[in-house]
DODO-996716 format. One record per residue (C-alpha): residue in one letter; chain; x, y, z. Coordinates in Angstrom, 1 decimal. Layout:
N
   code   unit       c1       c2       c3
      A      A        X        Y        Z
...
// end
This chain:
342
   code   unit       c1       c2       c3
      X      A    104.5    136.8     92.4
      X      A    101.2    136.0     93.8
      X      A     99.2    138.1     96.3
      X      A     96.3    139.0     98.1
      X      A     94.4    142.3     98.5
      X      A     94.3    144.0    101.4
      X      A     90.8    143.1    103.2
      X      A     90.0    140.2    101.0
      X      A     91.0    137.0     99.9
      X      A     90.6    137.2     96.2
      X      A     93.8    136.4     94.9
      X      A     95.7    138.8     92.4
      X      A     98.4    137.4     90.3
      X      A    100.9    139.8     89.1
      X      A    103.6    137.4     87.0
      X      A    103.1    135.3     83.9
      X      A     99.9    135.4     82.5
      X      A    100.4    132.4     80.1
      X      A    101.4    130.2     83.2
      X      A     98.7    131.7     85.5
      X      A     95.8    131.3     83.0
      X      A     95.6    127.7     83.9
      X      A     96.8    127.9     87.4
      X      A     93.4    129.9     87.4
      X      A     91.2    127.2     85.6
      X      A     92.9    124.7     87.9
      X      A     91.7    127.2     90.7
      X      A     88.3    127.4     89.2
      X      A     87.5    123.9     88.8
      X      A     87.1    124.0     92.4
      X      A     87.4    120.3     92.8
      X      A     90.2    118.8     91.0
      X      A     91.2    114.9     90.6
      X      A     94.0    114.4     92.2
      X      A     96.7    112.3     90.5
      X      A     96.4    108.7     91.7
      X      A     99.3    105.8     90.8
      X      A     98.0    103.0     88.7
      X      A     94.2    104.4     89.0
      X      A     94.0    107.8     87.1
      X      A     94.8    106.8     83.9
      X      A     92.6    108.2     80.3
      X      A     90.1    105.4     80.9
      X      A     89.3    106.8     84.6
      X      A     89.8    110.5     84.1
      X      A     87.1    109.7     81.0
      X      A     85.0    108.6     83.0
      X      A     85.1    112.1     85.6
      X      A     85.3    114.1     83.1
      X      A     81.8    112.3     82.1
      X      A     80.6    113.2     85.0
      X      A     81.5    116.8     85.5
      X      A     85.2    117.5     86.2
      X      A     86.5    120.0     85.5
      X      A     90.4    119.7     86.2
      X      A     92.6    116.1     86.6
      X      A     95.9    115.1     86.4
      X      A     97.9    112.4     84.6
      X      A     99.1    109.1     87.0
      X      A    102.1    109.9     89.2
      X      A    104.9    109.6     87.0
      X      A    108.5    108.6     88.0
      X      A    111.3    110.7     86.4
      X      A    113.9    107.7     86.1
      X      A    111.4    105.7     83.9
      X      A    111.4    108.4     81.7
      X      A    114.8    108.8     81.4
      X      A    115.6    105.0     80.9
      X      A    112.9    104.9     78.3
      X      A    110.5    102.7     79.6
      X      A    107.7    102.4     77.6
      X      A    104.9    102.1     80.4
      X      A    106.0    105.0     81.5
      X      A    106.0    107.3     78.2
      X      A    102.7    105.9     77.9
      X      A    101.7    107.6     81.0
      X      A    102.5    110.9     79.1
      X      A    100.0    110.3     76.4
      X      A     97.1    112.7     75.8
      X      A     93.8    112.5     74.0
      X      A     91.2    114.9     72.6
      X      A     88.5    115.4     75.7
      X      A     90.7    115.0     78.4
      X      A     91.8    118.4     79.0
      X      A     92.1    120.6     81.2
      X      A     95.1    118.2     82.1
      X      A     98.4    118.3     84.7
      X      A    101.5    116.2     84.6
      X      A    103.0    114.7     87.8
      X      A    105.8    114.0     88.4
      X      A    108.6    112.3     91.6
      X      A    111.7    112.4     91.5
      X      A    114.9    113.7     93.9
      X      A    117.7    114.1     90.9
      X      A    117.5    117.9     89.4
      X      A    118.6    117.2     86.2
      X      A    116.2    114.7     85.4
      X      A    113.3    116.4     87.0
      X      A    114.6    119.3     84.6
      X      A    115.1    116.8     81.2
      X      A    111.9    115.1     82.0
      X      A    109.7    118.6     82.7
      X      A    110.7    119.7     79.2
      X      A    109.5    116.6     77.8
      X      A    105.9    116.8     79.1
      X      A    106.6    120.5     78.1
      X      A    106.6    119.7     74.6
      X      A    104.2    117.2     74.6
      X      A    101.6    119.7     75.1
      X      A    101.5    119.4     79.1
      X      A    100.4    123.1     80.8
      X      A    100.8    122.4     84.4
      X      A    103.6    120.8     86.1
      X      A    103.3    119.2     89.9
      X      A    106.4    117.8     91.8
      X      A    105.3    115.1     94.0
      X      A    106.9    115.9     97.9
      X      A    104.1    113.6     99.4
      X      A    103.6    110.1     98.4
      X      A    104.5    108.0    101.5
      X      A    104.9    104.8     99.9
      X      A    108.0    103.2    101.2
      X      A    109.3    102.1     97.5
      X      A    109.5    105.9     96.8
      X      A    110.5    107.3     99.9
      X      A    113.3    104.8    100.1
      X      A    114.8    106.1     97.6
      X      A    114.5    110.0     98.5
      X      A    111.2    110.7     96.3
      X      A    107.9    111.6     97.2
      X      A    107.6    112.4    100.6
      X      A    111.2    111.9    101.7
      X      A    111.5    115.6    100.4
      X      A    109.8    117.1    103.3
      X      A    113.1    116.3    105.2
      X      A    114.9    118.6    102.7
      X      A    113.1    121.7    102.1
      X      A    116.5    123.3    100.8
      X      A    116.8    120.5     97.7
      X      A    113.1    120.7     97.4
      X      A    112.8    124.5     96.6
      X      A    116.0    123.9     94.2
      X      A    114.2    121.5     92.1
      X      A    111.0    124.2     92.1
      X      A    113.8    127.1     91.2
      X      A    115.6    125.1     89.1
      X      A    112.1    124.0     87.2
      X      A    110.4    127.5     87.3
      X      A    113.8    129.1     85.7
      X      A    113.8    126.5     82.9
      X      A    109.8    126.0     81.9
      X      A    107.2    128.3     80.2
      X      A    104.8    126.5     82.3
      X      A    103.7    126.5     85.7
      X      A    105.3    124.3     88.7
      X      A    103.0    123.3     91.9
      X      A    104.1    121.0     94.1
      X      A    101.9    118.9     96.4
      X      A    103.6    118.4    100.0
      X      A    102.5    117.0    103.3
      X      A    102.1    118.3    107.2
      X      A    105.7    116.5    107.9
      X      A    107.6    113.6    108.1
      X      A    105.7    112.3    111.4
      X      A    104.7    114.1    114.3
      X      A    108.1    115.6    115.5
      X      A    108.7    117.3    112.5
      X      A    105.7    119.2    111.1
      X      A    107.7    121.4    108.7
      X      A    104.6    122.4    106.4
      X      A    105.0    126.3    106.9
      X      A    108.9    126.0    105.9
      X      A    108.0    123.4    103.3
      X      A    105.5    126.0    101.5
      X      A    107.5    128.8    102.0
      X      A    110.3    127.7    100.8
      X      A    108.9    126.3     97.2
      X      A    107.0    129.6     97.2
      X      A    109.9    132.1     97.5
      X      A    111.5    129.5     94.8
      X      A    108.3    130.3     92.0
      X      A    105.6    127.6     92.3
      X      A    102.0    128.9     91.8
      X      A    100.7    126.8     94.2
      X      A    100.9    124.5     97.0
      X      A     98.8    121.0     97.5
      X      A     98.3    120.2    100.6
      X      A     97.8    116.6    102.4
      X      A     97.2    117.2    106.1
      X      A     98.8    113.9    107.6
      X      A    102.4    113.2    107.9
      X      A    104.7    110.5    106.0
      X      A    104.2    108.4    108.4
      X      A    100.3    108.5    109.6
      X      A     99.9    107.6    105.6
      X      A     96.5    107.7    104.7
      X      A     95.4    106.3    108.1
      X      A     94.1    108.6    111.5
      X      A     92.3    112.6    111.1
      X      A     93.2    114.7    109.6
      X      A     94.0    118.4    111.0
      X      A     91.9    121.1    109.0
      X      A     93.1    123.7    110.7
      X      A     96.9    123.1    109.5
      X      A     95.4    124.3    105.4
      X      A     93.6    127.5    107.5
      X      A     97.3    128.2    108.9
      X      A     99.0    127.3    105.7
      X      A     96.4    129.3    103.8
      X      A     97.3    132.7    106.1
      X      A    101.1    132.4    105.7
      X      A    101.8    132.0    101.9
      X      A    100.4    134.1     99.2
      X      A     99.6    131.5     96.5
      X      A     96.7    129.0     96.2
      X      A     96.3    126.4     98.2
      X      A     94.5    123.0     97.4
      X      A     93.2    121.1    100.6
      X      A     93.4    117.3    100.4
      X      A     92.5    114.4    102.5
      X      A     89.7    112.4    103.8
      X      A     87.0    114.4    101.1
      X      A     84.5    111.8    100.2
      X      A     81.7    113.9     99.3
      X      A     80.5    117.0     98.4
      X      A     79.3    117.8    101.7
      X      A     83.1    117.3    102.7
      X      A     84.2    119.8    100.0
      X      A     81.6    122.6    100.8
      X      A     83.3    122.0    105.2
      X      A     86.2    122.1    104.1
      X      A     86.1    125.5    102.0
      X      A     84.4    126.9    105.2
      X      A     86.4    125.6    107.8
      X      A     89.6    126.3    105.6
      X      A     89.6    129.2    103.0
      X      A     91.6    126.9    100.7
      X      A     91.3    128.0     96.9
      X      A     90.6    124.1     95.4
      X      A     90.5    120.8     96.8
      X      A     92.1    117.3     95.4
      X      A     89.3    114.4     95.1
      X      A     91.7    111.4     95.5
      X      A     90.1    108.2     97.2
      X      A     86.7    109.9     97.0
      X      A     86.4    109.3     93.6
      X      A     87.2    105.5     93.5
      X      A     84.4    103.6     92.8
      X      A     82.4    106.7     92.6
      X      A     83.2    108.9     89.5
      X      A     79.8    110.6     90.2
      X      A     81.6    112.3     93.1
      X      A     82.1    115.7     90.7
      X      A     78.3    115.5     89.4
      X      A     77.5    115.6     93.4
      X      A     80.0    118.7     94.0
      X      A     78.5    120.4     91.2
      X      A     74.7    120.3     92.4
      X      A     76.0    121.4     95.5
      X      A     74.5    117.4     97.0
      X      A     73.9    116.8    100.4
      X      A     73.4    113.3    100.1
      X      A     75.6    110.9     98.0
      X      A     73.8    110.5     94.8
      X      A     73.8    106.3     94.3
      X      A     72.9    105.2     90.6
      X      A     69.8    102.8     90.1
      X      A     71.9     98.9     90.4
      X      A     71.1     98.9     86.2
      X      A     72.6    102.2     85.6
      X      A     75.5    101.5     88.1
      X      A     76.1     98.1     85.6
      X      A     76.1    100.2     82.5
      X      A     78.4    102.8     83.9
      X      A     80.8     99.4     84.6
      X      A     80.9     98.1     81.5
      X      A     81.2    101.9     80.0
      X      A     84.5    102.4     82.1
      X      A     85.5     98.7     80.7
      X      A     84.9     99.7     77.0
      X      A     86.8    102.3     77.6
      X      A     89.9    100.8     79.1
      X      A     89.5     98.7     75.4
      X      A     90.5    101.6     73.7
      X      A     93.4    101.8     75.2
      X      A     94.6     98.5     76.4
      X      A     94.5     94.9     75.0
      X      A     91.8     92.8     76.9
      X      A     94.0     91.2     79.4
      X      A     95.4     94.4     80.4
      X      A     91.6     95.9     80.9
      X      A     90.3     93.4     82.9
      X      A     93.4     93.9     85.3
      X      A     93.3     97.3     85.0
      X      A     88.8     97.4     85.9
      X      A     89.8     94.2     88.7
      X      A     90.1     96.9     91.3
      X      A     87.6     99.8     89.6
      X      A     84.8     96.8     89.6
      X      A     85.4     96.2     93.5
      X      A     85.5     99.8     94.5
      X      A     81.5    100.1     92.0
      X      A     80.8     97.2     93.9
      X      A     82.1     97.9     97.4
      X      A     79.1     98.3     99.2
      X      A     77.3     94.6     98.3
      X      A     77.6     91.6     99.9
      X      A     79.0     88.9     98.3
      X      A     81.6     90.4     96.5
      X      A     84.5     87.7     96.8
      X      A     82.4     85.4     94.9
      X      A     81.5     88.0     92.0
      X      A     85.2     88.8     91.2
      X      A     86.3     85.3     91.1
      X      A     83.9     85.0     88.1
      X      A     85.4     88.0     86.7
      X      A     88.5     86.8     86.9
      X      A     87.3     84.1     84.4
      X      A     85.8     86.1     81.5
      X      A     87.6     85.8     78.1
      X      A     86.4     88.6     76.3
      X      A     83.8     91.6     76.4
      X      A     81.1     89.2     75.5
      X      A     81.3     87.0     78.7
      X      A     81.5     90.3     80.4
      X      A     78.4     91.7     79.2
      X      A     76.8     88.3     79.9
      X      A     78.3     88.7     83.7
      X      A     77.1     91.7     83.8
      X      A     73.7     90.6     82.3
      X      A     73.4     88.2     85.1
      X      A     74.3     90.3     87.7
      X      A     71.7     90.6     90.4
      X      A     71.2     92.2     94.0
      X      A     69.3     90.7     96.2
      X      A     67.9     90.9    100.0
      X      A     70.3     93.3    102.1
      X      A     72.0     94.4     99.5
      X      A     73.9     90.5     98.5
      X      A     75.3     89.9     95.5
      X      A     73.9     87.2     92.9
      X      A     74.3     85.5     89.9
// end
């Protein structure tokens, strides 16, 4: 059981300490990366943890592919020496399998569990995952009771405001995977159905924050650290999720570290050697093909804010090996207004 002294908003935690010790360093790291499909894999959580954070989570995993075996998926699972602190997330609707798969990551050295009740992509929600949970707070807070009964490690679960506008069910939602065990609640202020697209409501994680008794992290539309210190303010939230604010921009954790008012933007040479950093990296880990895939989409979001962009990634799409790249990269030149140039 979680909960708050009288006067204040410190939080006191009064069950397991083994599970709340990194509930805490989750809570501590202030600004966590939030877990991102087909984006935070070891290469990119590498690269934030290089420059400064503190907390991340594995790539939203889906239940089913571990439980038919499929090997992308296990790989998903895998952990390596420097990228910890570390949660596992995981979607799902099936109990069982939420409960088979949970002990898995369990064993494989996983210290935080989170139960994805938010994606709104329509290949998940389709199938009664992700988001399509906020329609069934009963089954929801089953799977967190179910979960919490059965694991030695903590369960979160990261929800939404509603479904869509007519049915803002947050409160409920929280409440209900609260009274079931979870240790805390992740919180995306928009519905299924705005997606990522529209404002979003700060004043829902304030409300949320006032009726439950366990932390809360804030997420959505947090793009710098100026963002994170409003949204602390305006909120009271106990951690926030960098998601989309960190694409492109890694840094993002080195800038809500010093506390930056200004987005910090690396030197064009730096920013190039920070590229071909996060490239070597994806090496390690992937054949070449599969990295230059994988860095297609990481390369536009470095590069997002030059000119002449199209023409730079359909040279990419031509390299061979790391030697072309570095010769690319080599080449690589900015020019008047910020255009592109080889």
């Amino acid at each position: 059981m979680v909960m708050k002294e009288k006067n204040t908003s410190r939080i006191i935690i009064k069950n397991d300490k083994t599970k709340n010790d990194f509930v805490k360093r989750m809570i501590m790291a202030k600004a966590v990366l939030a877990p991102l499909s087909g984006i935070t894999d070891i290469p990119f959580r590498l690269m934030a943890r290089r420059f400064g954070c503190k907390f991340a989570f594995t790539e939203m995993i889906d239940v089913n592919g571990i439980i038919y075996k499929n090997k992308k998926s296990f790989r998903l699972l895998d952990r390596i020496p420097g990228d910890e602190p570390l949660g596992v997330q995981l979607v799902g609707e099936d109990i069982e399998r939420f409960v088979s798969v949970a002990k898995i990551c369990e064993e494989k050295g996983f210290k935080l569990l989170d139960i994805n009740a938010g994606c709104p992509a329509r290949k998940v929600v389709t199938l009664g995952k992700g988001a399509a949970l906020m329609k069934d707070p009963k089954k929801l807070a089953r799977i967190v009771g179910r979960l919490v009964k059965e694991l030695s490690i903590p369960v979160t679960v990261k929800i939404r405001s509603g479904w869509d506008e007519n049915n803002i069910n947050y409160l409920k939602v929280a409440k209900a995977v609260e009274s079931e065990g979870a240790s805390a609640v992740g919180f995306h202020v928009r519905t299924r159905e705005q997606m990522y697209k529209g404002e979003v409501d700060r004043s829902l994680i304030f409300k949320l924050k006032e009726k439950i008794n366990i932390p809360v992290i804030a997420s959505g539309n947090i793009f710098s650290a100026e963002d994170v210190k409003n949204v602390f303010k305006s909120t009271g939230c106990d951690a926030v999720f960098i998601a989309r604010g960190a694409l492109g921009r890694p840094w993002i954790f080195k800038e809500i570290e010093e506390g930056s008012r200004e987005e910090w933007v690396p030197e064009f040479e730096e920013l190039k050697n920070i590229i071909k950093e996060h490239f070597y990296l994806n090496l390690e880990y992937y054949d070449f093909i599969h990295a230059r895939k994988r860095m297609y989409k990481h390369l536009t979001w470095y590069l997002k804010k030059y000119k002449n962009l199209h023409e730079i990634m359909k040279e990419y799409t031509n390299i061979k090996d790391m030697r072309s790249l570095e010769k690319l990269l080599k080449k690589l030149r900015v020019g008047e207004k910020k255009k592109l140039y080889l």
